[in-house]
Chimera marker file (.cmm) of the C-alpha trace (Angstrom):
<marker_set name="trace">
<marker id="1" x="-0.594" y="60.677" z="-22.090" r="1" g="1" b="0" radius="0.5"/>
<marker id="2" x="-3.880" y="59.055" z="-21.212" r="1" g="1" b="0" radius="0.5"/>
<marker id="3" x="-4.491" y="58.245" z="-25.209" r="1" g="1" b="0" radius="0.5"/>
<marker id="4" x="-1.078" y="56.786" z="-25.122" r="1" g="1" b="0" radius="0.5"/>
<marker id="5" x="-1.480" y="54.281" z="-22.880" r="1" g="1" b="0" radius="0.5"/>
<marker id="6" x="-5.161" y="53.280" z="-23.623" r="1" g="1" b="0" radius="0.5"/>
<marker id="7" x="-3.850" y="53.244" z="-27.000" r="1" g="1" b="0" radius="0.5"/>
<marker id="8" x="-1.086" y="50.717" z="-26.117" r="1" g="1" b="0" radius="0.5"/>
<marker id="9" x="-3.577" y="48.849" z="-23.924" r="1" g="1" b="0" radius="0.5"/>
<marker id="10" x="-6.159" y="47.072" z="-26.486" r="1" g="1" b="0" radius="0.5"/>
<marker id="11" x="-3.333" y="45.875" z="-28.502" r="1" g="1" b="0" radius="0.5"/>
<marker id="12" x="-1.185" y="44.382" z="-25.932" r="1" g="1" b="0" radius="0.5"/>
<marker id="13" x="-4.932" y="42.856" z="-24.386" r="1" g="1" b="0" radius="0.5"/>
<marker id="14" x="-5.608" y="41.891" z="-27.946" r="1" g="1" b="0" radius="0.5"/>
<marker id="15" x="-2.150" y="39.824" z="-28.303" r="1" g="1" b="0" radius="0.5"/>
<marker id="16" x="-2.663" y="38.187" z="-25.327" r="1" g="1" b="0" radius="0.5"/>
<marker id="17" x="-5.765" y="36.908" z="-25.870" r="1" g="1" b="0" radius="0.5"/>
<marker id="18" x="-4.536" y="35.535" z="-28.852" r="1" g="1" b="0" radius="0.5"/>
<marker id="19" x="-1.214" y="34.211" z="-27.337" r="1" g="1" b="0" radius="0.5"/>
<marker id="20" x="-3.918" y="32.104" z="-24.723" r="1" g="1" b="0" radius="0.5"/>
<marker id="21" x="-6.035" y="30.938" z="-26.930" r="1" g="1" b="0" radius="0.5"/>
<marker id="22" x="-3.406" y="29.644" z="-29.598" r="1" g="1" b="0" radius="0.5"/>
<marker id="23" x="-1.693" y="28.421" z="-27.112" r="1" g="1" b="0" radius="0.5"/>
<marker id="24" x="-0.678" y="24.208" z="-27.328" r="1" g="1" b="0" radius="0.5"/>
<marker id="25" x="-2.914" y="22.801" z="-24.768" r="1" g="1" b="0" radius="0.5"/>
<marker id="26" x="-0.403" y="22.253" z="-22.509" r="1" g="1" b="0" radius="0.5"/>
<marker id="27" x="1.125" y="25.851" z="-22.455" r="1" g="1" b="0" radius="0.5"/>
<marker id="28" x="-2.565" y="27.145" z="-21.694" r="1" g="1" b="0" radius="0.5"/>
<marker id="29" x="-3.535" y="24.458" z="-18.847" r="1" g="1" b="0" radius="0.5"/>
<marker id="30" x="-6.287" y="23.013" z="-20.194" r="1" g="1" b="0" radius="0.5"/>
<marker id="31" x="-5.094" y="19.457" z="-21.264" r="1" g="1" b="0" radius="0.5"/>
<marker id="32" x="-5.889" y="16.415" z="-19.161" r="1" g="1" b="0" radius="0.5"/>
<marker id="33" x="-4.047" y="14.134" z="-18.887" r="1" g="1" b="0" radius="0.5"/>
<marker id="34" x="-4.702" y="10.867" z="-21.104" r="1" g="1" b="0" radius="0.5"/>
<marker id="35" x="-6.507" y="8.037" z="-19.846" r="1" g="1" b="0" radius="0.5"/>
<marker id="36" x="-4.223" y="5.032" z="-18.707" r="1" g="1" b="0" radius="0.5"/>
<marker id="37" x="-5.102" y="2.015" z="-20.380" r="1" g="1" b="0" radius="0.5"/>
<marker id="38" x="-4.495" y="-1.684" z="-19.792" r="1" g="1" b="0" radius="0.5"/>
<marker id="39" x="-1.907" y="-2.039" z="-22.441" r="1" g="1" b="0" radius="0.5"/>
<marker id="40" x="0.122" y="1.077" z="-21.189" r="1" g="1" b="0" radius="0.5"/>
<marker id="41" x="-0.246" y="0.404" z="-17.485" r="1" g="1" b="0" radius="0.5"/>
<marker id="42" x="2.977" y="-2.179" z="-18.222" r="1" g="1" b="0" radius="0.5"/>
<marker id="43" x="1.413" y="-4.743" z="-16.259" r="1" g="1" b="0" radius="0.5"/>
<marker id="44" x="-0.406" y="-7.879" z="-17.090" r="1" g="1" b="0" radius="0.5"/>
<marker id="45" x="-3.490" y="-9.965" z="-14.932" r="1" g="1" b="0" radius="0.5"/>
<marker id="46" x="-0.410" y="-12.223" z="-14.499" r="1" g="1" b="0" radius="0.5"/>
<marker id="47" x="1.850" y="-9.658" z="-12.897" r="1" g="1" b="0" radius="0.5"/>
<marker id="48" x="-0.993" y="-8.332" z="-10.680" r="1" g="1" b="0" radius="0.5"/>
<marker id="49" x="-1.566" y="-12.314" z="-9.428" r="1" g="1" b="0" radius="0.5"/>
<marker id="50" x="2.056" y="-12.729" z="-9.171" r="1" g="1" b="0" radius="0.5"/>
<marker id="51" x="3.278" y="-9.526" z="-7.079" r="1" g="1" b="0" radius="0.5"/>
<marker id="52" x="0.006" y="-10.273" z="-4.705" r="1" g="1" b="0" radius="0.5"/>
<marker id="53" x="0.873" y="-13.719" z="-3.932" r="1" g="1" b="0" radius="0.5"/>
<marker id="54" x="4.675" y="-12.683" z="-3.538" r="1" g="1" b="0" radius="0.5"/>
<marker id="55" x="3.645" y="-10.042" z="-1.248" r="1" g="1" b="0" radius="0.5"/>
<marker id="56" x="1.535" y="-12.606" z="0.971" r="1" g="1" b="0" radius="0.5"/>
<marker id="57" x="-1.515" y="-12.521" z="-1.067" r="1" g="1" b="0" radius="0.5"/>
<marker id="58" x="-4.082" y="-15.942" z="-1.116" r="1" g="1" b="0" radius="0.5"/>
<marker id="59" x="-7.195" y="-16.838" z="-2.879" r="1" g="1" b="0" radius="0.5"/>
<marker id="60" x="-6.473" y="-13.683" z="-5.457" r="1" g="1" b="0" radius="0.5"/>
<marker id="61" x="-9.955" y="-13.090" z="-7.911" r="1" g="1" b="0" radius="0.5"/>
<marker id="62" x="-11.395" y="-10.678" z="-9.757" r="1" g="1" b="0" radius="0.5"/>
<marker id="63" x="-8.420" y="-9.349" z="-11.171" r="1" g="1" b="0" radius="0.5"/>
<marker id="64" x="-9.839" y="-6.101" z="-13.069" r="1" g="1" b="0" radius="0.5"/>
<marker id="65" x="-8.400" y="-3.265" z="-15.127" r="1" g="1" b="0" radius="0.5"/>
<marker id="66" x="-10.461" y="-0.167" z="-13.719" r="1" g="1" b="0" radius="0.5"/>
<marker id="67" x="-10.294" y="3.759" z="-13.547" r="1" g="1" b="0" radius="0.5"/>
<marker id="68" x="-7.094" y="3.476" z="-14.456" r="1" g="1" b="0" radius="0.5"/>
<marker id="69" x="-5.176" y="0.916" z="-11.653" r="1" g="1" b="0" radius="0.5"/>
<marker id="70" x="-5.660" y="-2.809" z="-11.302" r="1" g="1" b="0" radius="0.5"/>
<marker id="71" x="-7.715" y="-4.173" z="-8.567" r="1" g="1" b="0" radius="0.5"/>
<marker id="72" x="-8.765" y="-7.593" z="-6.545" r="1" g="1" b="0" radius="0.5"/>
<marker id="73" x="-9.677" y="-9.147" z="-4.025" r="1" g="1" b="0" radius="0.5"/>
<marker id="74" x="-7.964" y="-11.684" z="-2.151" r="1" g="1" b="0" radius="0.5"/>
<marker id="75" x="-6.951" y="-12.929" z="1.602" r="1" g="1" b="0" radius="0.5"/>
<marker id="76" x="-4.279" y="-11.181" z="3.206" r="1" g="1" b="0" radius="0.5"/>
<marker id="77" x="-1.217" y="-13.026" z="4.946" r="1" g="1" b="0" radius="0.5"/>
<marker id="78" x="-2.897" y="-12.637" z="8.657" r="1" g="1" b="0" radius="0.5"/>
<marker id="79" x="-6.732" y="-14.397" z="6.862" r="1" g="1" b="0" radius="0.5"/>
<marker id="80" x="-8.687" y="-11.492" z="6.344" r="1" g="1" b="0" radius="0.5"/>
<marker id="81" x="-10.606" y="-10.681" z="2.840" r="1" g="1" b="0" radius="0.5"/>
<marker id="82" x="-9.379" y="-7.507" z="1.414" r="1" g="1" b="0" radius="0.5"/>
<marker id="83" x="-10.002" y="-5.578" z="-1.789" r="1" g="1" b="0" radius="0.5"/>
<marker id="84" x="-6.609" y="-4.321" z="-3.241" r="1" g="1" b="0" radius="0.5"/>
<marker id="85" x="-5.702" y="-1.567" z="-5.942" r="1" g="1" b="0" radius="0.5"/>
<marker id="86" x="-2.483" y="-1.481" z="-7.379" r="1" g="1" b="0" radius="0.5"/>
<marker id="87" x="-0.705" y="1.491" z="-9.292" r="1" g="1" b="0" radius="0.5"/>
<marker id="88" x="0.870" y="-0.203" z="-12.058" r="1" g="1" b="0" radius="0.5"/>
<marker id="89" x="3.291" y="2.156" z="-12.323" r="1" g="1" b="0" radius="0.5"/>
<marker id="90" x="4.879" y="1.827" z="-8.683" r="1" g="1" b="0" radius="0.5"/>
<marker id="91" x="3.747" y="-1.538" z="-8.181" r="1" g="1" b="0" radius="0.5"/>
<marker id="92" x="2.403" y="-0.393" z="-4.671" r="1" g="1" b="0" radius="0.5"/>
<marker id="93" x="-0.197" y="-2.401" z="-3.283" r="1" g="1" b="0" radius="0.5"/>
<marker id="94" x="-3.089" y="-0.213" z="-1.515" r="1" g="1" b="0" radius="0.5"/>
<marker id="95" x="-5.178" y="-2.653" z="0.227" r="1" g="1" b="0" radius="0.5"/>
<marker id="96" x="-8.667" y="-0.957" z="1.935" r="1" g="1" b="0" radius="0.5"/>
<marker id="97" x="-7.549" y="-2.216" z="5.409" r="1" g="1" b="0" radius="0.5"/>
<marker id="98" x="-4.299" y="-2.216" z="7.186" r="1" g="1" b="0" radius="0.5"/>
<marker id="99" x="-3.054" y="-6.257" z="6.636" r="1" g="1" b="0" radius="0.5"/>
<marker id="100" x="-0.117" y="-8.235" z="7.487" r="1" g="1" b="0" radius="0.5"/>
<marker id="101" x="2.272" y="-9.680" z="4.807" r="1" g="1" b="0" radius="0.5"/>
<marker id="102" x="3.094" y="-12.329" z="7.018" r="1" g="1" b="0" radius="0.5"/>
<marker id="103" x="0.939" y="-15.073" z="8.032" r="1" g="1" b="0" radius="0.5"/>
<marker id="104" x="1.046" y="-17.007" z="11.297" r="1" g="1" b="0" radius="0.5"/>
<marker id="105" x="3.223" y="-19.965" z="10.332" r="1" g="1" b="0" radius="0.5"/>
<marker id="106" x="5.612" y="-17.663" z="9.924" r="1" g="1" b="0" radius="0.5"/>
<marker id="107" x="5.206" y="-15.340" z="12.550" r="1" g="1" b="0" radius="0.5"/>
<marker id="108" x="5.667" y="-18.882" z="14.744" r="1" g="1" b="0" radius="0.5"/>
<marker id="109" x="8.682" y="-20.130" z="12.622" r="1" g="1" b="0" radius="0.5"/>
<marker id="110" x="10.696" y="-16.710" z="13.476" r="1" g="1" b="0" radius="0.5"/>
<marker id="111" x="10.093" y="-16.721" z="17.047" r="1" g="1" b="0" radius="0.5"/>
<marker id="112" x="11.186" y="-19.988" z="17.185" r="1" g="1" b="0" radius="0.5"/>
<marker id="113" x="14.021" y="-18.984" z="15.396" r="1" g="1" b="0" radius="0.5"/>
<marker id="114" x="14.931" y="-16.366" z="17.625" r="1" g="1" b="0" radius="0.5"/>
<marker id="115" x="14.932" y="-18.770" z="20.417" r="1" g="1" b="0" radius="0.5"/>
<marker id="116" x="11.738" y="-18.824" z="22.188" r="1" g="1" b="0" radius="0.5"/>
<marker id="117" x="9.704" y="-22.000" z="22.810" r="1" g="1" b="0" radius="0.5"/>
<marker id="118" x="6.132" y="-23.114" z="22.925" r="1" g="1" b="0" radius="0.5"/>
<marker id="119" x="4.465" y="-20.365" z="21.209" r="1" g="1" b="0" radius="0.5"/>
<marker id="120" x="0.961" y="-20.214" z="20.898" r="1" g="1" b="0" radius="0.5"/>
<marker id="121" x="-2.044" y="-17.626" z="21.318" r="1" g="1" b="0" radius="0.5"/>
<marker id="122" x="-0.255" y="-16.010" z="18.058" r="1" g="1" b="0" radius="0.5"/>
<marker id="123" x="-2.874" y="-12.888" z="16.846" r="1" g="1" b="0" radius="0.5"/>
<marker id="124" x="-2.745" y="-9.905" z="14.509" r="1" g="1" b="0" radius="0.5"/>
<marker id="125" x="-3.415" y="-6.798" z="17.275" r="1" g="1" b="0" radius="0.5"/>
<marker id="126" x="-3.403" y="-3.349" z="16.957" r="1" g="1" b="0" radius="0.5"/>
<marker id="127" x="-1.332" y="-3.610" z="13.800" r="1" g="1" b="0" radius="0.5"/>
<marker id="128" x="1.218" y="-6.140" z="14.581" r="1" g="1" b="0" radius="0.5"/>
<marker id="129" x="1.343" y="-9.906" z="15.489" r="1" g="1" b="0" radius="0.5"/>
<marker id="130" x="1.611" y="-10.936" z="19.139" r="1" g="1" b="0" radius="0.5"/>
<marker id="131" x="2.375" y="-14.288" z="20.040" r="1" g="1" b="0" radius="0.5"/>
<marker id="132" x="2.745" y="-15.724" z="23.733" r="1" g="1" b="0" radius="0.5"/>
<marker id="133" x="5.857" y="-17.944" z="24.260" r="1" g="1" b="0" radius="0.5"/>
<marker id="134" x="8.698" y="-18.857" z="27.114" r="1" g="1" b="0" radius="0.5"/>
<marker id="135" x="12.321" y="-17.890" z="27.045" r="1" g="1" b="0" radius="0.5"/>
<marker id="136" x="15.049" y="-19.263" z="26.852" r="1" g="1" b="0" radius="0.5"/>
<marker id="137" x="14.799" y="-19.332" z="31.010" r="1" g="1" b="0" radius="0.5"/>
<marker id="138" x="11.395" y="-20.828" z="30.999" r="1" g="1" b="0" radius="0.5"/>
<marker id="139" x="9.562" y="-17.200" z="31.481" r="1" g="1" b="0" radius="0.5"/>
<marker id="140" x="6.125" y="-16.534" z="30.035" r="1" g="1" b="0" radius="0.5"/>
<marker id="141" x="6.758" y="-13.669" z="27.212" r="1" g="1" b="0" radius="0.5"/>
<marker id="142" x="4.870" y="-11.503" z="24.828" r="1" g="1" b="0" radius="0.5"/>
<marker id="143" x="6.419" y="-11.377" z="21.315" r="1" g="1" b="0" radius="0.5"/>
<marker id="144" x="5.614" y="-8.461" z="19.385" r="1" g="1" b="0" radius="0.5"/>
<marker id="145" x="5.943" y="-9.303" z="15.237" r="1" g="1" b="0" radius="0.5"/>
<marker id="146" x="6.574" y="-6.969" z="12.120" r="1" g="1" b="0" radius="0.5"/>
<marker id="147" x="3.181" y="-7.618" z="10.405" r="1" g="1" b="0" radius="0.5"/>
<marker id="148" x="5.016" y="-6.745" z="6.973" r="1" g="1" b="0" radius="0.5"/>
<marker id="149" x="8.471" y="-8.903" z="6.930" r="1" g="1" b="0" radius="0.5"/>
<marker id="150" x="8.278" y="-10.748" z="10.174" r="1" g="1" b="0" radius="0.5"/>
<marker id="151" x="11.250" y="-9.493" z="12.619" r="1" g="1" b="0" radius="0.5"/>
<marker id="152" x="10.500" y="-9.551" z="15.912" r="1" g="1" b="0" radius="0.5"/>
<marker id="153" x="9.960" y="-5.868" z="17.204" r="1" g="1" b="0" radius="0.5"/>
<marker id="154" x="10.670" y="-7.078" z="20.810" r="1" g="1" b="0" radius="0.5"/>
<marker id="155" x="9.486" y="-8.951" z="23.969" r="1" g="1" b="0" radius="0.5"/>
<marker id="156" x="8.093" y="-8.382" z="27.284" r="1" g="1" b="0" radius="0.5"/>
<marker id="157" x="7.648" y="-10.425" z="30.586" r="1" g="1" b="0" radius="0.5"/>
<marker id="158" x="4.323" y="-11.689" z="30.148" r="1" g="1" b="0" radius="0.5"/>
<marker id="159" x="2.549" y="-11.564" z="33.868" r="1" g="1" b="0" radius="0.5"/>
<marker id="160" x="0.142" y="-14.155" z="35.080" r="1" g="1" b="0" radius="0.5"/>
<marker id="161" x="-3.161" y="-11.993" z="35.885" r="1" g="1" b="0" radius="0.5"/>
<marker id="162" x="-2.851" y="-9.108" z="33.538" r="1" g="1" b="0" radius="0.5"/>
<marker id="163" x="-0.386" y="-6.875" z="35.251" r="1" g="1" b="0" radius="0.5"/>
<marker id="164" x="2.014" y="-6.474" z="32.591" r="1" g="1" b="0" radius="0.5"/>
<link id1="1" id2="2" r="1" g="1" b="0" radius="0.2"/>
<link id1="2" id2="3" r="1" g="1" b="0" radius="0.2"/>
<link id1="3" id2="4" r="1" g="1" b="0" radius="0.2"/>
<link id1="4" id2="5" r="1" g="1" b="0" radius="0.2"/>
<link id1="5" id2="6" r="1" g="1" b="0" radius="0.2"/>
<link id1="6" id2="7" r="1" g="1" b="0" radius="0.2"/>
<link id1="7" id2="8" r="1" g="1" b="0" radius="0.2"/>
<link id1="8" id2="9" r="1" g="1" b="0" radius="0.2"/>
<link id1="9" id2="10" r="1" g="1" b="0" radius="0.2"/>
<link id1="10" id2="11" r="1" g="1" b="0" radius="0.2"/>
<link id1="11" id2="12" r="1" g="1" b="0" radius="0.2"/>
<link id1="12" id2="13" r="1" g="1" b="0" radius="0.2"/>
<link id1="13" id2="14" r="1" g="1" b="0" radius="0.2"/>
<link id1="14" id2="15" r="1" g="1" b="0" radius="0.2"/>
<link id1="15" id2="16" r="1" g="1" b="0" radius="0.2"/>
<link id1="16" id2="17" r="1" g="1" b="0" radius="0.2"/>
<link id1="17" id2="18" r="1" g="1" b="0" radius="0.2"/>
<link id1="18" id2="19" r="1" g="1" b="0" radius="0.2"/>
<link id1="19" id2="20" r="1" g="1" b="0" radius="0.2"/>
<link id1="20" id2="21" r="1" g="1" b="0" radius="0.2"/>
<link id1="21" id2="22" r="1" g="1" b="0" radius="0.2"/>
<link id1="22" id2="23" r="1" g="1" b="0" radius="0.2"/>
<link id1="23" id2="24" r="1" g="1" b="0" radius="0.2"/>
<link id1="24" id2="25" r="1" g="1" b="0" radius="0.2"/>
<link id1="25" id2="26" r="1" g="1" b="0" radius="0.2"/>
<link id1="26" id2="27" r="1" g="1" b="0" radius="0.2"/>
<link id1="27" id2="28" r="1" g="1" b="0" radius="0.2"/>
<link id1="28" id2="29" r="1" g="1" b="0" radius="0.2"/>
<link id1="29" id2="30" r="1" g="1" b="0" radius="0.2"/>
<link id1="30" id2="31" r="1" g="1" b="0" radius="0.2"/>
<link id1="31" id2="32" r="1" g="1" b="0" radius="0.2"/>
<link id1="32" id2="33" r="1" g="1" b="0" radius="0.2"/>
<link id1="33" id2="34" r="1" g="1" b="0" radius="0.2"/>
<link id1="34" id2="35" r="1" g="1" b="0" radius="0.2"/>
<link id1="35" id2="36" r="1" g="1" b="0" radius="0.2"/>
<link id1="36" id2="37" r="1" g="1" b="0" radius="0.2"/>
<link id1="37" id2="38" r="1" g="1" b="0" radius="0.2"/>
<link id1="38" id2="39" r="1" g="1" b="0" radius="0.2"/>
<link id1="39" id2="40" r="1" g="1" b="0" radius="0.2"/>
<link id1="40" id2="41" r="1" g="1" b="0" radius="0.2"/>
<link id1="41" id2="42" r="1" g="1" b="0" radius="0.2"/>
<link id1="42" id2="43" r="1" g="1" b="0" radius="0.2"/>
<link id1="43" id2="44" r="1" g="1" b="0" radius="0.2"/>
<link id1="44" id2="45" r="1" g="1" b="0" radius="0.2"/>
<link id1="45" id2="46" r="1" g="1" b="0" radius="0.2"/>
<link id1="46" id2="47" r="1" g="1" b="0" radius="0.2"/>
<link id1="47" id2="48" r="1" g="1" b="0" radius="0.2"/>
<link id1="48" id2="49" r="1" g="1" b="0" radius="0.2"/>
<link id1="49" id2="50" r="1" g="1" b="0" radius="0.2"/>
<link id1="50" id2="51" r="1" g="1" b="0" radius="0.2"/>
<link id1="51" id2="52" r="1" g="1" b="0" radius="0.2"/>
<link id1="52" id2="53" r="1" g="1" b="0" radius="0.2"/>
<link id1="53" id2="54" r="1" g="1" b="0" radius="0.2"/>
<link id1="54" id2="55" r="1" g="1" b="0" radius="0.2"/>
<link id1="55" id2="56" r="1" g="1" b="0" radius="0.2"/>
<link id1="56" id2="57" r="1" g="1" b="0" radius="0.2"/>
<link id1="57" id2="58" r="1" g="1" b="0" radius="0.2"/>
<link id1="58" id2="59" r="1" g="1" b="0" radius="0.2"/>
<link id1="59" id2="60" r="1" g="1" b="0" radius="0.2"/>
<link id1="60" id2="61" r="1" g="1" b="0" radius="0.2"/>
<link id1="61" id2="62" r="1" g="1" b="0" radius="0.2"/>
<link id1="62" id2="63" r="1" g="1" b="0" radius="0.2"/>
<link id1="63" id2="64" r="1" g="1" b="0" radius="0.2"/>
<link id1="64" id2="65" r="1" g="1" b="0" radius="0.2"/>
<link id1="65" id2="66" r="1" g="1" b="0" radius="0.2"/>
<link id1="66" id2="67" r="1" g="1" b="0" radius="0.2"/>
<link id1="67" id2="68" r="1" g="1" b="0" radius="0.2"/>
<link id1="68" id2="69" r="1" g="1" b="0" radius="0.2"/>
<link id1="69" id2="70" r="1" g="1" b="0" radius="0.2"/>
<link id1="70" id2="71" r="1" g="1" b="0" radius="0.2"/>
<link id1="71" id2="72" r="1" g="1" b="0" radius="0.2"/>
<link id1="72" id2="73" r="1" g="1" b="0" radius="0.2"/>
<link id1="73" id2="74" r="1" g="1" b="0" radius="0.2"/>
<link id1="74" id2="75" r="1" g="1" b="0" radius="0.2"/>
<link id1="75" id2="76" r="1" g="1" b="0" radius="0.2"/>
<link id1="76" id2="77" r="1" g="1" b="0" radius="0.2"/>
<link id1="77" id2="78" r="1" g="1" b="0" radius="0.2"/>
<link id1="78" id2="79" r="1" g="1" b="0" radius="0.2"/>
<link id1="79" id2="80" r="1" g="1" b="0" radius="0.2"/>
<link id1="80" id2="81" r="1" g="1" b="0" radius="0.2"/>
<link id1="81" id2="82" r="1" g="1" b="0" radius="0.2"/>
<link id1="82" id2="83" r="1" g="1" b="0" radius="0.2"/>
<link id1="83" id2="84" r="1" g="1" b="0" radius="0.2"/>
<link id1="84" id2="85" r="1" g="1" b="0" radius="0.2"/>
<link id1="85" id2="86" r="1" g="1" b="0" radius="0.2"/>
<link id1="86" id2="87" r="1" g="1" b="0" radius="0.2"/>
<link id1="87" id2="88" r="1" g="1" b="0" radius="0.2"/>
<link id1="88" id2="89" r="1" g="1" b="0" radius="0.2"/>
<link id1="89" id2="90" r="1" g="1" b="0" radius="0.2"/>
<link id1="90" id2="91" r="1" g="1" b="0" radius="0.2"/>
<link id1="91" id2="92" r="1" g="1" b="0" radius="0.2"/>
<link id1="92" id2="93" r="1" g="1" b="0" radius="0.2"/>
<link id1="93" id2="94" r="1" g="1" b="0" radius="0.2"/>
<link id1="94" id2="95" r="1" g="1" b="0" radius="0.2"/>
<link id1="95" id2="96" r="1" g="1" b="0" radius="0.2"/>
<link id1="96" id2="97" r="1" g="1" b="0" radius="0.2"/>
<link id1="97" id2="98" r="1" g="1" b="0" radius="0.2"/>
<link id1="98" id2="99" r="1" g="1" b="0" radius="0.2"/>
<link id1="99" id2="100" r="1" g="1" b="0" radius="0.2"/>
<link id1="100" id2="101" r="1" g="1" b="0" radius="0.2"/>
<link id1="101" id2="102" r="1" g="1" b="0" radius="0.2"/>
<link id1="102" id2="103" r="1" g="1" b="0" radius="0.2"/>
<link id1="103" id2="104" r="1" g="1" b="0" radius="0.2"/>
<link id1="104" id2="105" r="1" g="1" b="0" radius="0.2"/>
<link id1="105" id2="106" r="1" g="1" b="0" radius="0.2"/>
<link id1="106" id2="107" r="1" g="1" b="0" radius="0.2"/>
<link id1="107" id2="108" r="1" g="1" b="0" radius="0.2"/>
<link id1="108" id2="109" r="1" g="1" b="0" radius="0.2"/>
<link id1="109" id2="110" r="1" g="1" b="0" radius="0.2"/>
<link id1="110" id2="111" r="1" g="1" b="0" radius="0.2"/>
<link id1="111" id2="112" r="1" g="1" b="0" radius="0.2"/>
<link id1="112" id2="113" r="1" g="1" b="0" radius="0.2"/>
<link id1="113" id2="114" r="1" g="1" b="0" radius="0.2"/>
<link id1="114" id2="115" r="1" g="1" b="0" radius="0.2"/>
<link id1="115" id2="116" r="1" g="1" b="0" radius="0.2"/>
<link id1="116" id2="117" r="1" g="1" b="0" radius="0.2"/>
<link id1="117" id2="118" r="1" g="1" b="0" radius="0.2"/>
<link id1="118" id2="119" r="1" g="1" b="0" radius="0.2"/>
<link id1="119" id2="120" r="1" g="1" b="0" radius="0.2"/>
<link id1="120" id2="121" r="1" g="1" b="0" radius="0.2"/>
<link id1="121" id2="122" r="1" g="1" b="0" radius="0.2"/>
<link id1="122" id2="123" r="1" g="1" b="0" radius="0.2"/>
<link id1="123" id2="124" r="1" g="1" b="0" radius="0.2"/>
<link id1="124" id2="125" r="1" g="1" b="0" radius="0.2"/>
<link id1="125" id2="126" r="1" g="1" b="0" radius="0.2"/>
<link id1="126" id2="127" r="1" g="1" b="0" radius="0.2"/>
<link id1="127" id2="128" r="1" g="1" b="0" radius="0.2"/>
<link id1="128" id2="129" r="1" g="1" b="0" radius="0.2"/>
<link id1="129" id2="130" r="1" g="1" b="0" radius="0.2"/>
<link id1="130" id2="131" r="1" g="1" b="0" radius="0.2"/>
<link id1="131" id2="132" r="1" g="1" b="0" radius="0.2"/>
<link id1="132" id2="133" r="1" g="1" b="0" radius="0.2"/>
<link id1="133" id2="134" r="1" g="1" b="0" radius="0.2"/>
<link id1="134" id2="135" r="1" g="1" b="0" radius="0.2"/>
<link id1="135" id2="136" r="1" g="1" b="0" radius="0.2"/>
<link id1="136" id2="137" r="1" g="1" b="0" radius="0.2"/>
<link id1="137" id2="138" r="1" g="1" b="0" radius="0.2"/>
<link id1="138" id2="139" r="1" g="1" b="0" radius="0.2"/>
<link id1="139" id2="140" r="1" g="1" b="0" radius="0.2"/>
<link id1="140" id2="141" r="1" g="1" b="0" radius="0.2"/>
<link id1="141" id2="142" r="1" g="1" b="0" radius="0.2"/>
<link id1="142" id2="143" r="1" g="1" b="0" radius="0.2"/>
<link id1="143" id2="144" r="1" g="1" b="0" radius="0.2"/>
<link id1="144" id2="145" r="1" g="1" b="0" radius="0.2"/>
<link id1="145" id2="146" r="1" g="1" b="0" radius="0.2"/>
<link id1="146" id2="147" r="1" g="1" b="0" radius="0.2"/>
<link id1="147" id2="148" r="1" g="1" b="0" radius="0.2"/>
<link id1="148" id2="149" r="1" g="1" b="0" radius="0.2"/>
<link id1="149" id2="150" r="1" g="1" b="0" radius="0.2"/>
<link id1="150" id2="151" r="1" g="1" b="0" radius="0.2"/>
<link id1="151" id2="152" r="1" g="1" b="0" radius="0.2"/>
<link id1="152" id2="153" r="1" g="1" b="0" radius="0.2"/>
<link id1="153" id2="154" r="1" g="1" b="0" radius="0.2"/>
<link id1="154" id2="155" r="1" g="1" b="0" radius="0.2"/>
<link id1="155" id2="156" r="1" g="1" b="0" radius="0.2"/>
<link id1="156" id2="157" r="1" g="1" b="0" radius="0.2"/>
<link id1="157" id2="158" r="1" g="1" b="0" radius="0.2"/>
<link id1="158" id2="159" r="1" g="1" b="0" radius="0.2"/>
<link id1="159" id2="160" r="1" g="1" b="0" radius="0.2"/>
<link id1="160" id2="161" r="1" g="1" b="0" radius="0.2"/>
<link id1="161" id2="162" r="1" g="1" b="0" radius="0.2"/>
<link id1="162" id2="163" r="1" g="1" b="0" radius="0.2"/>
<link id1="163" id2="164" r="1" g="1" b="0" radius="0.2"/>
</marker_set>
């Protein structure tokens, strides 16, 4: 029985060595997958400048075609310089730092909006704007801001001193 198997062994190990090695690339594992290129990423330098500056974007250069994404530089909404990559296929936006899409003139605009008066002391903290204003009954408030589309996230009682 031994010679049976053994004997049914180097054929079968034979075959599949064959089987692998004829194999398309992609049936073995081996194939990589192409290089995007500039022409097939679907987007243009002008689409790159354009979805920036509609996602809050200013003073957009260097618009490049590299290792297979876009990239630039530019100011985000909230003034800071960032360097931005952008998959062409999603049209996501990777910037290196966290930034706001919304800049202060509009952070101040929607507060207004929502009812609040003299604003002022508007900054980008911990991730989201904060802007100091008075209700609608005169009280000193701290509005917290959506860095990304501008809603107000809420309010507290802002308290003379620190103590809030």
């Amino acid at each position: 029985m031994k010679t049976t198997l053994h004997h049914h062994a180097i054929p079968l190990a034979v075959a599949l060595a064959l089987a692998i090695t004829t194999a398309p690339p992609s049936l073995a594992g081996q194939q990589t997958p192409p290089a995007t290129t500039q022409a097939d990423s679907g987007m243009t330098e002008a689409d790159v400048r354009a979805l920036l500056a509609s996602n809050g974007y200013t003073e957009i250069n260097d618009v490049e075609f590299k290792e297979g994404t876009w990239t630039a530089d530019g100011k985000s909404a909230d003034g800071n310089h960032v360097e931005l990559r952008i998959d062409a296929a999603t049209r996501k936006i990777y910037p290196d730092d966290a930034v706001a899409n919304v800049g202060k003139e509009r952070v101040i605009a929607n507060v207004m909006a929502a009812g609040f008066r003299n604003v002022h002391d508007v900054e980008l903290e911990d991730g989201v704007w904060k802007a100091e204003a008075n209700d609608a009954d005169g009280n000193d408030v701290e509005v917290t801001v959506d860095p990304k589309d501008g809603h107000i996230i809420g309010s507290k009682k802002d308290v003379v001193g620190g103590n809030k």
